[in-house]
C-alpha positions in Angstrom: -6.1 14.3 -15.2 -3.1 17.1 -16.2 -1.7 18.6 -13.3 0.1 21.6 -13.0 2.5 22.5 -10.3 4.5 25.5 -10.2 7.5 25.4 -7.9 7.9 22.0 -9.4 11.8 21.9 -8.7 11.7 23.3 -5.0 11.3 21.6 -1.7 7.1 21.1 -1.5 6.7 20.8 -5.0 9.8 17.7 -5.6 7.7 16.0 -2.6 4.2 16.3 -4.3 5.3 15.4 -7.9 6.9 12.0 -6.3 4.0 10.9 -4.3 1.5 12.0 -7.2 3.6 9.9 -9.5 3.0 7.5 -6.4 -0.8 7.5 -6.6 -0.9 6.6 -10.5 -0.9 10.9 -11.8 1.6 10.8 -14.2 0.5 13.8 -16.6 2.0 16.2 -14.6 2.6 19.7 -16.1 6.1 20.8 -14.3 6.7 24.9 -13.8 9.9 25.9 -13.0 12.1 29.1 -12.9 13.4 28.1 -15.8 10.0 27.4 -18.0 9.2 30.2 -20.7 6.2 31.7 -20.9 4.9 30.0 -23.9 5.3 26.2 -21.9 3.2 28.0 -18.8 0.5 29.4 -21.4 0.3 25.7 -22.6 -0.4 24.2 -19.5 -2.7 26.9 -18.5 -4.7 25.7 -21.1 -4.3 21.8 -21.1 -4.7 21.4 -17.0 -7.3 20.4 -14.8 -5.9 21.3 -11.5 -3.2 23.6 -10.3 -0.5 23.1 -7.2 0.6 26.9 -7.3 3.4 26.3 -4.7 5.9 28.4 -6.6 7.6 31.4 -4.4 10.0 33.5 -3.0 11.0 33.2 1.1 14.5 34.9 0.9 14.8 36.9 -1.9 17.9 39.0 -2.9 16.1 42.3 -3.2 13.0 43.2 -1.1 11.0 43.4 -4.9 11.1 40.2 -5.4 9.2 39.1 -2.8 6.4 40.7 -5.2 7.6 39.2 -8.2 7.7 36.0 -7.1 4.7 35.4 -5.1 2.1 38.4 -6.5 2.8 38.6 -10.3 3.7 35.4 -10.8 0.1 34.5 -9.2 -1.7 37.1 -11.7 0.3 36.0 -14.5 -1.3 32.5 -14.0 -4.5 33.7 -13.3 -4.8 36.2 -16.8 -3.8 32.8 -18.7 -6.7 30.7 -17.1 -9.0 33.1 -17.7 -7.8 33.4 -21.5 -8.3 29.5 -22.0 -11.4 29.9 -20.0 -9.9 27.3 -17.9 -11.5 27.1 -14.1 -9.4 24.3 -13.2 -9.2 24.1 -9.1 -6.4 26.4 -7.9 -4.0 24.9 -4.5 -2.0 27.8 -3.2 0.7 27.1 -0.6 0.5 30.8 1.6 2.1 31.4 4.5 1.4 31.5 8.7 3.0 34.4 7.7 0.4 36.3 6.0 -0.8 37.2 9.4 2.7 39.0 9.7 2.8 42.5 9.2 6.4 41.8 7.1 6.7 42.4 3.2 7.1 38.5 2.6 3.9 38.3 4.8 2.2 41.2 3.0 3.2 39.6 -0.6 1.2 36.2 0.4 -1.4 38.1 1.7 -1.8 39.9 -1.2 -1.8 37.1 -3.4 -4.7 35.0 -1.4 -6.7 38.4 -1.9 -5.9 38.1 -5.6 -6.9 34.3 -5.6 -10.1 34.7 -3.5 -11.1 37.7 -5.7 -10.5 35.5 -8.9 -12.9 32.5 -7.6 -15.4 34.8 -6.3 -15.5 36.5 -9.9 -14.7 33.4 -11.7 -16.3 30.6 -9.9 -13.4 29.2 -10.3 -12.2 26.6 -6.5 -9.1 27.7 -4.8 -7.8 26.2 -1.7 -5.2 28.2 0.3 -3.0 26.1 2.6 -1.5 28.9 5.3 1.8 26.8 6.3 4.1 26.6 9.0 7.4 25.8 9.6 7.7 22.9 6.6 10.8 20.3 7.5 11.6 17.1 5.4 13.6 15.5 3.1 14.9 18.0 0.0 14.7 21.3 2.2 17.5 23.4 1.6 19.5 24.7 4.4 19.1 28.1 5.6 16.6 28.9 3.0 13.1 26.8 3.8 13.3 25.5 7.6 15.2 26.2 10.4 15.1 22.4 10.9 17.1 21.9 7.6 19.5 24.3 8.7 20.3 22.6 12.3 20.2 19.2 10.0 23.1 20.2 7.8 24.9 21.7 9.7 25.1 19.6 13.3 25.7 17.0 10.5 28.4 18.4 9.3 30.0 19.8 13.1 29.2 23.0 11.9 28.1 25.3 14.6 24.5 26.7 14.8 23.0 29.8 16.4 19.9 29.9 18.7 19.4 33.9 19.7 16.2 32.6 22.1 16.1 28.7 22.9 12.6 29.2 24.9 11.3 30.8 21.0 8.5 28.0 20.1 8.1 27.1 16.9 4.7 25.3 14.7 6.1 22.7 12.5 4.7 20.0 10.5 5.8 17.4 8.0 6.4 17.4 4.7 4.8 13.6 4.3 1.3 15.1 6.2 1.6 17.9 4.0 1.2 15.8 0.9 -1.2 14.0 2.3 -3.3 16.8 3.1 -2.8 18.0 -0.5 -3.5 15.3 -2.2 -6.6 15.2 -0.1 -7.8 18.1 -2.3 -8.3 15.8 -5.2 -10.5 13.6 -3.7 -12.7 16.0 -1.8 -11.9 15.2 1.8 -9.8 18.5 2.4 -9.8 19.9 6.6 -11.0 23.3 6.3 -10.9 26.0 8.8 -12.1 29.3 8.9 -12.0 29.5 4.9 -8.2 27.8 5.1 -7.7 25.0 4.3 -4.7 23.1 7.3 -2.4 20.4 7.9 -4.3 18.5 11.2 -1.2 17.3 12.2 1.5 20.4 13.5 4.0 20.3 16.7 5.5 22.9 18.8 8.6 22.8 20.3 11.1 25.5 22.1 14.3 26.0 19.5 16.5 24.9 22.2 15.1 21.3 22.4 14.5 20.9 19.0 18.5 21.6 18.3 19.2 19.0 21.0 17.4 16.5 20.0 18.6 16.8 16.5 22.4 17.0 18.4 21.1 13.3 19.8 20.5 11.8 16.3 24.4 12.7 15.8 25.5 11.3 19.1 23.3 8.3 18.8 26.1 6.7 16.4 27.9 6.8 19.4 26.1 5.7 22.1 24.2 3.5 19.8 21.1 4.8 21.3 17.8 4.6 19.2 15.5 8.0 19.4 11.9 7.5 21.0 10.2 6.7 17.6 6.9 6.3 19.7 6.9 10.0 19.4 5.7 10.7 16.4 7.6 14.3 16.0 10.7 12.7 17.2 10.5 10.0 14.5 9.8 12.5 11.8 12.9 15.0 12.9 15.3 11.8 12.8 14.2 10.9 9.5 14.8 14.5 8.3 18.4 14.2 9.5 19.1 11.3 8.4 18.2 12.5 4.8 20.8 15.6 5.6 23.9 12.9 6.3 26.7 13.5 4.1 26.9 10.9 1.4 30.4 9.5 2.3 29.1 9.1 6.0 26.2 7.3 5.9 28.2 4.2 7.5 29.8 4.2 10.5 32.3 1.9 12.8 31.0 0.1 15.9 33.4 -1.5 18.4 34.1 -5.3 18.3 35.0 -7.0 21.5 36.8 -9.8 20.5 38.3 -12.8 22.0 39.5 -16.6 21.6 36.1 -17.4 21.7 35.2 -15.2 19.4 33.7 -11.4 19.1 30.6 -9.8 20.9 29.4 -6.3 18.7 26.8 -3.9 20.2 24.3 -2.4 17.8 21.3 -0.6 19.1 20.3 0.6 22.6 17.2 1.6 23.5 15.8 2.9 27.2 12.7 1.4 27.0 13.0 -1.6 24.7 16.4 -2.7 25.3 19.8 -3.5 23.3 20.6 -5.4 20.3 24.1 -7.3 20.2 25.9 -9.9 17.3 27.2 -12.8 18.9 30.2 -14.7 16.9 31.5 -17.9 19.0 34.4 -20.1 17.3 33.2 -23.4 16.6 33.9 -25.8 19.5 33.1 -23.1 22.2 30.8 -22.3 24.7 29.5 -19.1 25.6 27.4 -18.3 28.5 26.8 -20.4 31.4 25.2 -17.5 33.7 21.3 -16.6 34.7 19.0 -13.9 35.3 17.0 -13.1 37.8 14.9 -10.3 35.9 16.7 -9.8 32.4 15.7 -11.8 29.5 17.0 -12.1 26.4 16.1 -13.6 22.9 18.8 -15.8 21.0 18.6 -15.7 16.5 21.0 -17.9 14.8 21.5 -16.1 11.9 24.9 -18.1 10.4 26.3 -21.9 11.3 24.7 -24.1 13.6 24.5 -24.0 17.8 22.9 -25.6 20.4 21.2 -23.9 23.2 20.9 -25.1 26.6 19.2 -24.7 29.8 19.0 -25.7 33.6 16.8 -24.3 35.9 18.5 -23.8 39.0 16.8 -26.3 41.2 16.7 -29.1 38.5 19.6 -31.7 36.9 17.2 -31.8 33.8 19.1 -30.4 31.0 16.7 -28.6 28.1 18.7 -28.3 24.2 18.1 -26.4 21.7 19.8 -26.9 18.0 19.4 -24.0 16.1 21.0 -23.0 12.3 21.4 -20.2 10.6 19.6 -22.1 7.6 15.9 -22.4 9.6 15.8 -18.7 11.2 14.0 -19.5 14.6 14.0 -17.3 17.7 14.5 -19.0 21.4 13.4 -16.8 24.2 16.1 -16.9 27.2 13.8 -17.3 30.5 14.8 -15.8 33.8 16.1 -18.5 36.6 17.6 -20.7 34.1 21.2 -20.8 33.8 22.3 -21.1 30.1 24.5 -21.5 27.2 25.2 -21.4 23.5 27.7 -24.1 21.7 29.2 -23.5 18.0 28.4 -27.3 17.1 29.1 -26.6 13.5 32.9 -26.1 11.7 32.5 -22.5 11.0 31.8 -19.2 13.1 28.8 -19.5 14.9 26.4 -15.8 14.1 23.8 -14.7 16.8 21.6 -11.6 17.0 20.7 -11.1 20.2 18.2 -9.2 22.0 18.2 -8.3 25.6 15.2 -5.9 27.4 17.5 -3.9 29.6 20.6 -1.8 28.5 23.4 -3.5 30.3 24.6 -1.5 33.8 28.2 -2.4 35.0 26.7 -1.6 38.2 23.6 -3.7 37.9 24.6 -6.7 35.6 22.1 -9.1 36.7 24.2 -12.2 35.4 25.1 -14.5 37.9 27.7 -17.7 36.4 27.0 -21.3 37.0 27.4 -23.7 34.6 24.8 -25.8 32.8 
């Protein structure tokens, strides 16, 4: 199967081309503002399915709003109908084009012009009226105000919210695709003649610019976003793919010691902290219990021993464990414990614990093995 996409260079169309290519569609007929006439007459004639997702959102001058999205659209119509060529038409229109606003008018316009061409042709054409689009590849202050807030709180610069209790419809590039590539296979959600993305949020301005501020803080207080909500998950990705490209590391503190060095690396509210343990060989770290917190010990360099006492009992449990057999020991509340470094080089543990630590609340209690 050829497949033509126009827009091929911008946001949607960099995202469909890499996920077609994906899927195993590699003739794939590329438009772009740079293409000629004579290559878009060409693949008029060789394709058998068109992504139409070329446009204009923010155009210089107010004509180009027709130019770009209306004659652009008839240009490619007039060549399919010269090559006789009823190959399946997917436009990307707007929410928009409910909007009494020329760039609304200009997709409405065009959807008339598609619809009127399938209805006289008999040709399929499946119009996608989108929302606010956010996701890796978006330019900034040109296809999302979630780009925009991305770049820029990424960068410190400052951003403006007019009306923080304005709600916006967003939805994801990757359910976008999806949805797209849906088309090919016949399983398209239709509704009320459009076709739609199931999956969209809403959210007030004002929260979606802090919680992308909380992406950038979370380097800081090393806190993990709530990835069990799905927006939330799809919002940090997006920033992430924003981060400057000499700052996509950054320092954490090490708390070091005689005995070593302690690191914290992720905190989470509802699943805990992650730490890196380093113990000197020869010492012992430890020697305390919990009454409620547990942790999970991973020896993930040189070689330790674990041990345990539970409080009412002289019996003393061991554990040896080695960086070279990765094995996890769960920590159990009402045994006081330790970790030795029985090996001649630094001693490496990951370490998980299910509560942020509280200075006020540190449920650790000393008493030796």
């Amino acid at each position: 199967m050829k497949i033509l996409v126009t827009g091929a260079k911008g946001f949607i169309g960099k995202n469909l081309i890499a996920e077609l290519k994906n899927k195993g569609y590699n003739d794939i007929l590329q438009v772009t503002r740079e293409s000629d006439s004579t290559y878009l007459e060409q693949c008029t004639k060789e394709c058998d399915f068109v992504f139409h997702l070329a446009g204009v959102n923010r155009p210089k001058n107010k004509q180009e709003f027709i130019e770009g999205n209306l004659y652009l659209t008839a240009q490619l119509i007039e060549l399919l109908k010269k090559h006789k060529n009823k190959a399946p038409i997917l436009f990307t229109s707007s929410i928009q084009a409910e909007i009494d606003n020329l760039y609304g008018k200009s997709k409405r316009a065009t959807e008339e012009l598609l619809l009127e061409y399938s209805e006289n042709e008999g040709a399929e054409v499946f119009i996608f009226r989108l929302a606010n689009v956010f996701g890796k590849w978006s330019k900034p202050n040109y296809n999302t105000v979630v780009a925009t807030f991305c770049h820029n709180i990424s960068r410190n610069i400052d951003i403006e919210i007019t009306n923080p209790e304005a709600e916006l419809t967003l939805c994801y590039i990757d359910d976008v695709i999806d949805e797209f590539l849906k088309i090919l296979k016949d399983t398209n959600t239709v509704q009320d003649n459009y076709c739609v993305i199931p999956v969209t949020y809403k959210v007030k301005l004002g929260k979606l610019a802090d919680l992308i501020r909380s992406f950038k803080e979370s380097r800081t207080n090393l806190t993990i976003p709530n990835m069990e909500d799905a927006l939330t998950k799809k919002l940090y990705s997006t920033y992430l793919s924003f981060l400057p490209e000499k700052e996509f590391s950054y320092n954490l503190k090490m708390n070091t010691d005689h005995r070593g060095a302690f690191i914290e690396f992720l905190r989470t509210p509802e699943r805990g902290q992650v730490s890196v343990n380093v113990t000197k060989p020869g010492i012992t770290k430890g020697n305390h219990w919990h009454h409620t917190k547990n942790e999970k010990f991973l020896v993930v360099s040189g070689n330790g021993l674990i041990r345990f006492r539970k409080l009412d009992s002289q019996e003393i449990i061991e554990y040896r464990v080695s960086g070279e057999k990765p094995e996890v020991v769960d920590i159990p509340v009402g045994y006081t414990h330790s970790i030795v470094n029985v090996g001649d080089s630094d001693l490496v543990t990951i370490m998980w614990v299910n509560e942020c630590f509280e200075p006020d609340k540190p449920d650790t209690y000393f008493l030796e093995v």
